[in-house]
C-alpha positions as CSV (number, residue, x, y, z in Angstrom):
1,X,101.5,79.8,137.1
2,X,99.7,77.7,139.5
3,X,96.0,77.6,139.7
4,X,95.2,79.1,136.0
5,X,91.9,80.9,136.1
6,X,89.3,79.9,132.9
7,X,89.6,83.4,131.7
8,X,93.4,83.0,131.5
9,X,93.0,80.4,129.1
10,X,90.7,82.7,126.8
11,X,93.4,85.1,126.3
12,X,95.9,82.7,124.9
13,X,92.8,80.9,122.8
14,X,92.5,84.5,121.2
15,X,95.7,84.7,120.5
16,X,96.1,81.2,118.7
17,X,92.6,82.0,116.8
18,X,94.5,85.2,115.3
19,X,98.0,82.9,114.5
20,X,96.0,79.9,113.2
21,X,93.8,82.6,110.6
22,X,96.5,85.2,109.5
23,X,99.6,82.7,109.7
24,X,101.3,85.7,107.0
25,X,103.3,88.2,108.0
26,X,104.1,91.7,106.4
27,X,107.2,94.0,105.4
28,X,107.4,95.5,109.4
29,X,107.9,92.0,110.8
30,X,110.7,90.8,108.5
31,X,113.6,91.5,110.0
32,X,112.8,89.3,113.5
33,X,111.5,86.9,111.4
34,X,113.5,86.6,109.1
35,X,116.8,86.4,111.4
36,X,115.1,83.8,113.4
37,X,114.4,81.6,110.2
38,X,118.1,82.4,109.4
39,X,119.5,81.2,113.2
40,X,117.8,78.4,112.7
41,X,118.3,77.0,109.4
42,X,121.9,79.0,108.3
43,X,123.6,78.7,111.9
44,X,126.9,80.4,111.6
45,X,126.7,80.7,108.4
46,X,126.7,84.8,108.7
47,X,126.7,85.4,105.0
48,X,123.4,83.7,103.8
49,X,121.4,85.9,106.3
50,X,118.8,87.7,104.7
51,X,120.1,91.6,106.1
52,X,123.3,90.6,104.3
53,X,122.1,89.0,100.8
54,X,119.5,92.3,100.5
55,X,121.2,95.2,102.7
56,X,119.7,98.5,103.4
57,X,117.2,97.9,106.6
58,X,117.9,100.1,109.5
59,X,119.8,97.7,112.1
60,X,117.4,95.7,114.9
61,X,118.9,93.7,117.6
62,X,119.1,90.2,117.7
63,X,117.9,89.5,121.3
64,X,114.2,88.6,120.0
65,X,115.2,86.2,117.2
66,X,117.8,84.8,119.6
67,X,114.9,83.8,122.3
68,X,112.9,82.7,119.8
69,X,115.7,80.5,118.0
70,X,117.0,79.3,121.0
71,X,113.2,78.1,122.6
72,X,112.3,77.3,118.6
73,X,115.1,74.8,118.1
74,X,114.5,71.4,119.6
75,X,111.4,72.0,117.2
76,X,113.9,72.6,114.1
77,X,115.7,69.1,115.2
78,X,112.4,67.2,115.2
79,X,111.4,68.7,112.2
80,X,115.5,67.9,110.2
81,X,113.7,64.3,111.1
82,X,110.3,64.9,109.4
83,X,110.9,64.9,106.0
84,X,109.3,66.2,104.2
85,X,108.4,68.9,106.2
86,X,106.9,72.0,105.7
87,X,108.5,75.3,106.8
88,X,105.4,77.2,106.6
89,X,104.9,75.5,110.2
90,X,107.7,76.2,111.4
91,X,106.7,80.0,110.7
92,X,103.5,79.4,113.0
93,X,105.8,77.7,115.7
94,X,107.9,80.8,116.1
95,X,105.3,83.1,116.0
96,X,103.4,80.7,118.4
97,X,106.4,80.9,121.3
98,X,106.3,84.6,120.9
99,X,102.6,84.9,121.2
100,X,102.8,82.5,124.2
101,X,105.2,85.0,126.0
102,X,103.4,87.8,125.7
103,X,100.2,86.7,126.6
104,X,102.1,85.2,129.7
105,X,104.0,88.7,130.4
106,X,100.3,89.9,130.4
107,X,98.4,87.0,132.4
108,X,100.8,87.9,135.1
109,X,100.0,91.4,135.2
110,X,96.5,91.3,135.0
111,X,97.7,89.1,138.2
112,X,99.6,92.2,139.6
113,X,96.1,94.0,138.7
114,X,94.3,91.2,140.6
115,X,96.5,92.0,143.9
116,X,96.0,95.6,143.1
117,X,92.1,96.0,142.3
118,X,90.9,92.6,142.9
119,X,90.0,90.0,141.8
120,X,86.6,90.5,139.6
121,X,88.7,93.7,138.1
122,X,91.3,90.5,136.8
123,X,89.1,88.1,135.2
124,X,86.9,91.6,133.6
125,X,90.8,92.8,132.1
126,X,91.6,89.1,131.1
127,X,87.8,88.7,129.5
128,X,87.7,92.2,127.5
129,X,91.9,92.5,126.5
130,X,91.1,88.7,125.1
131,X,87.8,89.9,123.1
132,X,89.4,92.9,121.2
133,X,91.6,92.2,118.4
134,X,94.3,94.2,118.2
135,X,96.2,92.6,121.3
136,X,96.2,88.9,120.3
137,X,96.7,89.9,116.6
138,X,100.0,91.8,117.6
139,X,100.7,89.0,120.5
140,X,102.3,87.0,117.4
141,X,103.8,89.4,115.1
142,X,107.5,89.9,115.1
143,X,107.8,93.2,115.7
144,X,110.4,95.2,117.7
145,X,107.3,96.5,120.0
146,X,106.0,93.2,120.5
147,X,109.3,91.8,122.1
148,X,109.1,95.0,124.5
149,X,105.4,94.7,124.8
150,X,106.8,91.3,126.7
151,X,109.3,93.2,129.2
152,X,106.7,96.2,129.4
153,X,104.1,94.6,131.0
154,X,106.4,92.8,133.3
155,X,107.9,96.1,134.5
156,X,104.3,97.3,135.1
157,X,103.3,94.5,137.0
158,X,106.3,94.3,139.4
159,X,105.7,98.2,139.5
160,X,102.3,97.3,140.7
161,X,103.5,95.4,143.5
162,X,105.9,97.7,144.5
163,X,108.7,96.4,143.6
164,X,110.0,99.3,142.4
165,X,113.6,98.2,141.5
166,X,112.7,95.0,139.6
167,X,110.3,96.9,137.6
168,X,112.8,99.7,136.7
169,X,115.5,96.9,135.6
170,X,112.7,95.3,132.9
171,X,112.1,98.8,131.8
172,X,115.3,99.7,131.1
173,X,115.4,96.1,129.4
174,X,112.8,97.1,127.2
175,X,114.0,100.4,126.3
176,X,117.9,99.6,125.6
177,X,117.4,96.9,123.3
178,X,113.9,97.5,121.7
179,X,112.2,100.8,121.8
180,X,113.9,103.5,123.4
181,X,110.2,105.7,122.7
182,X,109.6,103.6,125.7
183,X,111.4,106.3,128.1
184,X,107.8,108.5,127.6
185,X,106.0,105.6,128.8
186,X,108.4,104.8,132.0
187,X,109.5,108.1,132.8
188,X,106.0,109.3,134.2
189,X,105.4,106.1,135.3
190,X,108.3,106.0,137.9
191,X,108.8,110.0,138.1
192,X,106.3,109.8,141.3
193,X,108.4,107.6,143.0
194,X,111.4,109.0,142.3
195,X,109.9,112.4,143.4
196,X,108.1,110.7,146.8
197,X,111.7,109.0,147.5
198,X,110.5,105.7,147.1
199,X,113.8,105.2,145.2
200,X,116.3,107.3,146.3
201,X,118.5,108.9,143.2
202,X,122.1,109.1,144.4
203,X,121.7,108.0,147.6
204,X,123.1,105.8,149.3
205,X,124.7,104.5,146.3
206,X,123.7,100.6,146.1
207,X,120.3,101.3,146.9
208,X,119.8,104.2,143.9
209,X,118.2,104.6,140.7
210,X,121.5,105.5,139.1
211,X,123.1,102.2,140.4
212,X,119.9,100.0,139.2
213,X,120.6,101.9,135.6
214,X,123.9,101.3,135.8
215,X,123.9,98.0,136.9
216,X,121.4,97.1,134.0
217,X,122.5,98.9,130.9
218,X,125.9,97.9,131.2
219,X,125.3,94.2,131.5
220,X,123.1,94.8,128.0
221,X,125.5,96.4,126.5
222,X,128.7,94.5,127.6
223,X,126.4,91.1,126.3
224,X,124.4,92.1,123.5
225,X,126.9,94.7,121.7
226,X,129.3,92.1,120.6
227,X,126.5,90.0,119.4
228,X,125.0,92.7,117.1
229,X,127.9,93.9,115.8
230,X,128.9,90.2,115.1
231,X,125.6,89.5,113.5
232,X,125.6,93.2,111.5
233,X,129.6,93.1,110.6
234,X,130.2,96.4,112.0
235,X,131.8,97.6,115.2
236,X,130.0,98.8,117.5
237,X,126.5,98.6,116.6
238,X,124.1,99.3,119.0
239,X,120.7,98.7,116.9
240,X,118.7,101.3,118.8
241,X,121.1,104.1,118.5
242,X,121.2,103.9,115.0
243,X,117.1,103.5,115.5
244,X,117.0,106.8,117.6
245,X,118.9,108.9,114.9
246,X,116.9,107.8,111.8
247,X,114.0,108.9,113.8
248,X,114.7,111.5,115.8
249,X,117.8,113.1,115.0
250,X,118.0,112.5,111.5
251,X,113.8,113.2,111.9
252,X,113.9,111.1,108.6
253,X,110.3,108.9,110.3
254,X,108.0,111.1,108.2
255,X,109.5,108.7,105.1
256,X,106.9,106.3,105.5
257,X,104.3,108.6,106.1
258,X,102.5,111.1,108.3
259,X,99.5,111.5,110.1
260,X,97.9,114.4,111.8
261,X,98.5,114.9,115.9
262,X,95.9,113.6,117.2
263,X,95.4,110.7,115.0
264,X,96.2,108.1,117.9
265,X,93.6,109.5,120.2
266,X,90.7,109.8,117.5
267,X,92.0,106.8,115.4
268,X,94.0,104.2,116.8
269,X,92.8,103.9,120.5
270,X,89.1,104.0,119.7
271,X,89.9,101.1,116.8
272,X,92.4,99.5,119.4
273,X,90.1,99.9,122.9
274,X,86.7,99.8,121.0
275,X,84.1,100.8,124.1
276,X,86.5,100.4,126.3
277,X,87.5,103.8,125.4
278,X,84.7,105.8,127.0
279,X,85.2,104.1,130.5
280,X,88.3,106.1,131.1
281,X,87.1,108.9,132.4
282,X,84.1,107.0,134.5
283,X,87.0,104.7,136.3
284,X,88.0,107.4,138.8
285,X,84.5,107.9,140.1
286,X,84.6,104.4,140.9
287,X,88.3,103.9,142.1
288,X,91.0,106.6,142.5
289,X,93.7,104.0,142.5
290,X,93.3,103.7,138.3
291,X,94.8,106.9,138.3
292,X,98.5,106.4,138.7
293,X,98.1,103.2,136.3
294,X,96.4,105.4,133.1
295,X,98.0,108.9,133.5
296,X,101.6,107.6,132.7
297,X,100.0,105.5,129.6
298,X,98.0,108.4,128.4
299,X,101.0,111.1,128.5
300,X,103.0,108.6,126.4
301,X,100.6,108.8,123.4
302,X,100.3,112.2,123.7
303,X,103.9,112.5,123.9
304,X,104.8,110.3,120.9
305,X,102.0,112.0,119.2
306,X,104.9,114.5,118.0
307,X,106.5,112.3,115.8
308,X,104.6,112.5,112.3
309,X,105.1,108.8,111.7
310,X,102.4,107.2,113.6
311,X,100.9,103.3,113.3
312,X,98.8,102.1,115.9
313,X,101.5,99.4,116.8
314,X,103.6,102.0,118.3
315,X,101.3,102.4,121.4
316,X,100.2,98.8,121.6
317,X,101.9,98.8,125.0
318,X,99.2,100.7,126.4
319,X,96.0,98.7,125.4
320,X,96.3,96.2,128.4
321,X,96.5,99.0,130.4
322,X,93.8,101.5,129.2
323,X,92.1,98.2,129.6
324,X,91.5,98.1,132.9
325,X,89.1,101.2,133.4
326,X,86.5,99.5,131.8
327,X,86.9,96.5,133.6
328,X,87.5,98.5,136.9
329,X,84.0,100.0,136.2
330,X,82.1,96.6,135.6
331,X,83.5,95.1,138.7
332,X,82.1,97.7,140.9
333,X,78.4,98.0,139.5
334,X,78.7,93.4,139.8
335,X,79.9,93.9,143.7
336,X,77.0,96.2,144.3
337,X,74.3,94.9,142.0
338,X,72.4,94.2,145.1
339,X,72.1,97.4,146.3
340,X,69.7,99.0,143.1
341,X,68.2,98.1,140.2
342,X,70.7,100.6,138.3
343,X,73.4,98.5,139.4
344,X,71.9,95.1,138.5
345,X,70.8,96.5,134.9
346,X,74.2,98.3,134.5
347,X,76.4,95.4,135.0
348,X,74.9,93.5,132.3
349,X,76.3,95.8,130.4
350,X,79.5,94.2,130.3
351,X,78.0,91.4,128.3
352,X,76.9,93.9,126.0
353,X,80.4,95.3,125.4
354,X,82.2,92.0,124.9
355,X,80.0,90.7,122.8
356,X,80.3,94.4,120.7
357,X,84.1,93.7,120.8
358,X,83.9,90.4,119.3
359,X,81.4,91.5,116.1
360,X,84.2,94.2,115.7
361,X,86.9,91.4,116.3
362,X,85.4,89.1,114.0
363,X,85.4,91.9,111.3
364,X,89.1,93.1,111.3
365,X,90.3,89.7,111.3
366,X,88.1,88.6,108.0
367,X,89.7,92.0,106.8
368,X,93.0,91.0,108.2
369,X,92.7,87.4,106.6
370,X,93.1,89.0,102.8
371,X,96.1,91.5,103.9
372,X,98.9,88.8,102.8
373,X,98.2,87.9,99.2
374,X,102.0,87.6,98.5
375,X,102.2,84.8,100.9
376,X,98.9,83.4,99.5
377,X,100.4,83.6,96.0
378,X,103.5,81.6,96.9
379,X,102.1,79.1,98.5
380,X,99.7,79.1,96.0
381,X,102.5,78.7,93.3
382,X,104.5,75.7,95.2
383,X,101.5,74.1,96.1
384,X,100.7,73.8,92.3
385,X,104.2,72.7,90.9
386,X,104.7,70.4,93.9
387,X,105.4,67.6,91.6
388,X,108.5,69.4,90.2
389,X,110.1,70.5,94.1
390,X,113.1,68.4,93.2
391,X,114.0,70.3,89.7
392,X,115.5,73.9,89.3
393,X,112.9,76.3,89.4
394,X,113.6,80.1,89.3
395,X,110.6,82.3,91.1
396,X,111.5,86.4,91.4
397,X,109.4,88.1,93.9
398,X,108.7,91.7,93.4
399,X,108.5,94.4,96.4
400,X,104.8,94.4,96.7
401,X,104.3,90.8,97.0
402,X,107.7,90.5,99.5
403,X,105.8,92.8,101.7
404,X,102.8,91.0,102.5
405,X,103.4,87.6,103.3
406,X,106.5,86.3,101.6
407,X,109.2,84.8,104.1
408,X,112.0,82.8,104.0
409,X,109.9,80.5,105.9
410,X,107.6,80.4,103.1
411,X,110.1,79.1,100.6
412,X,109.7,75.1,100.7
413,X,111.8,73.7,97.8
414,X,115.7,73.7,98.6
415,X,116.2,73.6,94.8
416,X,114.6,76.1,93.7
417,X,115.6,79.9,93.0
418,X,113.7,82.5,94.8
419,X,115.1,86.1,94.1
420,X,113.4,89.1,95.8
421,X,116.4,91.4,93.8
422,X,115.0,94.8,93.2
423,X,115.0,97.4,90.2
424,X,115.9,94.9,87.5
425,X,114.5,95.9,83.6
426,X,111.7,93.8,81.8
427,X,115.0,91.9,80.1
428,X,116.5,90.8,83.7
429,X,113.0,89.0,84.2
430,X,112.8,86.9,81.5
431,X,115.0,84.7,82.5
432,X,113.0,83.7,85.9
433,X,111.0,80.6,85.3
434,X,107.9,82.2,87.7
435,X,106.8,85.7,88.3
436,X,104.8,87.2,91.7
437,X,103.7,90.3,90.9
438,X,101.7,92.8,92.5
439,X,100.2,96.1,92.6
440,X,97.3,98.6,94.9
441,X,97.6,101.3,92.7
442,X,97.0,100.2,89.2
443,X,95.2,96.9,87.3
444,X,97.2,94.3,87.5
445,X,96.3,93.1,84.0
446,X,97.8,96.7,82.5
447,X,100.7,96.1,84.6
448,X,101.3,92.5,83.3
449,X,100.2,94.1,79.5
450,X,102.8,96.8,80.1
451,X,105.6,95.4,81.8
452,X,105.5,91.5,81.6
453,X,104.8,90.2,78.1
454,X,107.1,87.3,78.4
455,X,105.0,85.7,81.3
456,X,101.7,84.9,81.3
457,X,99.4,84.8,83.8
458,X,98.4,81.5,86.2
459,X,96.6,83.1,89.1
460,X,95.4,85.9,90.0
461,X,95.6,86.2,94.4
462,X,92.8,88.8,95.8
463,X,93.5,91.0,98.8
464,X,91.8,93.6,100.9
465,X,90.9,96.3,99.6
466,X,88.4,98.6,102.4
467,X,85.8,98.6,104.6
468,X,82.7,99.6,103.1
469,X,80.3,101.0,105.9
470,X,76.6,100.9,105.2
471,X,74.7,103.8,107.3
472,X,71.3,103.5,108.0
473,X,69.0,105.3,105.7
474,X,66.3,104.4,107.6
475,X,64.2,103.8,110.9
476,X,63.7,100.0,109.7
477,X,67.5,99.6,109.1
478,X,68.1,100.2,112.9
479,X,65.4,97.9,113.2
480,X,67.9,95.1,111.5
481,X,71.9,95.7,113.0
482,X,73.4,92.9,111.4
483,X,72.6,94.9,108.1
484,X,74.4,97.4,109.2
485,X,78.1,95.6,109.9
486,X,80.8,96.5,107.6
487,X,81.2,94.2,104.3
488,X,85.0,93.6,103.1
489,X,85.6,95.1,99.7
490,X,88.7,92.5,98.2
491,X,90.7,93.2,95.0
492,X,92.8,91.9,92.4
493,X,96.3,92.3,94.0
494,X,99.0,89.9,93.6
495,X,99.7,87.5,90.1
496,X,101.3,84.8,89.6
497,X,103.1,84.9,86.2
498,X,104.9,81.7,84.2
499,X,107.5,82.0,81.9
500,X,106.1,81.4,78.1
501,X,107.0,78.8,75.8
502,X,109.3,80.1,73.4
């Protein structure tokens, strides 16, 4: 990009200030990242990938690890020289390339927003989207929606512009290979056009919507199908499909839990948009044109409110652009702050809510800090026996402690054992020279009592636990806001157990 604004630069600050504190990772992210580790460090060497030494995972493609590997590996040939060298960076590289690609895909459509609404609307989007925290925490994380949260708002920007085809092409991009959900969002989105003519739907041919699908999904599928199958040893495999009928056909989503329907809109948006939220609504007095931009968004989470399954990263596509409401409204009372005092006091308002977003911000990511104590563990464990890296060590990590934080990035010492083998009997465990244990639901030390009485314990790793919210119970407390912020309650979770001496 030429010319890059200051408050392009504060977006992709935010996004290294969430990398840099939570470098972990956690169960939802493993696949991408552990496939990329695997690219990089196992080649063609199909049979030491992770999917294949623990099978069971419902199939992802391989286009986001590929990218990543690909722009990630004249970083793995510097660091082959570097030794020693640890792969914990190498974890912060690959999450740092994907970060930088979304928060690219999104500087250049709060540019599309910019030719759109203007310019103060831009630098308001870039200013409050970089101030929350759920954008830049996700911008990292290597999940399915954050690769399409890259082609997303791509589509939406060259949609913005009017360039109606391009933006269909990255849309059907996003949906094919990541998140086929993703036909709510773009459906309603491009439905107007369609309707208005703007993009004919038969006719003439090489000009219609069906020829732009056609002439983008079967590119995809005639590239990427033989790669997935390659990479998943079945013919065909097309990830998504098999994505679409755990979820919808089979309906099997409500196995990893359910919330109620409206849970996105009284949960995860207000968490997600902060005060934001409530400039929805007040954006079309001040500028019909938000319209078109916010209706498509909003009948997508109240679409995919059907399925029971819901997480807040399913709808992260639509923060950036339930964004720009609030900073539509700002802009408006700053270009007429000279005409009242209303104005003039109401704009500084915008101060007010950024600086709101960052208390919140700075509060989720001290909670977000302790949510990877199997990583911590781990790390803690090498970091302590570094003087033995060279000799066989055998670590087993159990499924608690595998799902927050542990990757294959995270294991350092070529010659040592680290087994993440499920369901195996008090017996199977003895022989492992190093236990990481861990537990929410009961103390760890009647767990390690009950089930563990060949190891003892060396650490134990705390985690978060909750938010504990303090109301006011007073006049006086109201009086004092900073008493008033949430505290973060941590916990016991994770233990790292050594083998005794017989």
């Amino acid at each position: 990009m030429d010319d890059i604004y200051g408050s392009e630069w504060v977006v992709f600050i935010s996004m290294l200030v969430q990398l840099i504190l939570t470098p972990g990772t956690k169960v939802e992210e493993s696949f991408n990242l552990q496939a990329t580790h695997d690219l990089l460090y196992h080649g063609t060497n199909l049979s030491a990938y992770d999917h294949h030494e623990f099978p069971g995972v419902v199939p992802r493609t391989f286009a986001g690890p590929l990218v990543l590997a690909t722009v990630a590996s004249p970083l793995r040939a510097w660091q082959a020289t570097m030794q020693p060298f640890n792969k914990m960076w190498m974890q912060l590289m690959v999450r740092g390339i994907l970060g930088s690609l979304v928060v690219l895909s999104f500087l250049r459509f709060a540019r599309a927003i910019q030719w759109y609404l203007g310019r103060e609307v831009a630098t308001n989007l870039r200013i409050l989207v970089a101030s929350q925290f759920h954008f830049s925490f996700y911008a990292s994380r290597t999940l399915p929606n954050t690769f399409a949260l890259v082609l997303v708002l791509y589509s939406i920007s060259l949609w913005l512009e009017d360039d109606l085809k391009g933006a269909a092409r990255w849309a059907i991009a996003a949906t094919i290979l990541f998140r086929f959900e993703l036909v709510l969002l773009f459906f309603p989105l491009f439905a107007p056009s369609l309707l208005r003519g703007h993009i004919p739907l038969l006719s003439p041919l090489n000009q219609s919507a069906i020829w732009v699908a056609a002439t983008t999904v079967l590119p995809l599928i005639v590239f990427f199908l033989p790669i997935d199958s390659l990479f998943w040893s079945r013919w065909p495999c097309w990830p998504e499909a098999e994505v679409i009928r755990f979820n919808v056909l089979d309906n099997r989503s409500h196995e990893y839990g359910t919330s109620p329907a409206l849970w996105y809109f009284y949960s995860a948006l207000p968490r997600a948009l902060l005060g934001s939220i409530v400039f929805i609504p007040l954006s079309l007095i001040f500028d019909l044109r938000v319209f078109p931009l916010i209706a498509p968004a909003l009948s997508f989470v109240a679409m995919y409110s059907v399925l029971p399954h819901k997480e807040l990263r399913f709808i992260m596509y639509v923060i950036p652009v339930l964004s720009v409401p609030a900073a539509v409204v700002f802009a408006r009372l700053y270009l007429n702050r000279h005409k009242s005092l209303f104005y003039r006091v109401s704009a500084w308002f915008f101060y007010a809510l950024v600086a709101s977003n960052l208390a919140a911000n700075a509060v989720f990511t001290l909670a977000a800090v302790g949510n990877y104590p199997g990583g911590d563990a781990l790390s803690w464990l090498q970091h302590s026996q570094r003087y033995d890296k060279a000799r066989f060590r055998s670590v087993h990590i159990d499924v608690y402690a595998a799902q927050t934080g542990v990757s294959r990035f995270y294991e350092s010492y070529p010659a040592w054992e680290y087994n993440k083998t499920e369901g195996l009997s008090p017996q199977d465990l003895t022989r492992f020279d190093f236990l990481i244990v861990g537990s929410d639901s009961e103390p760890l030390k009647a767990l390690i009592d009950r089930d563990y009485p060949g190891h003892r314990p060396m650490v134990m790793i705390r985690g978060f636990s909750s938010l504990k919210y303090r109301l006011p119970k007073s006049f006086t407390d109201l009086l004092h806001p900073l008493a008033l912020i949430p505290s973060i309650e941590m916990a016991e979770r994770v233990v790292v157990l050594k083998k005794r001496d017989e």
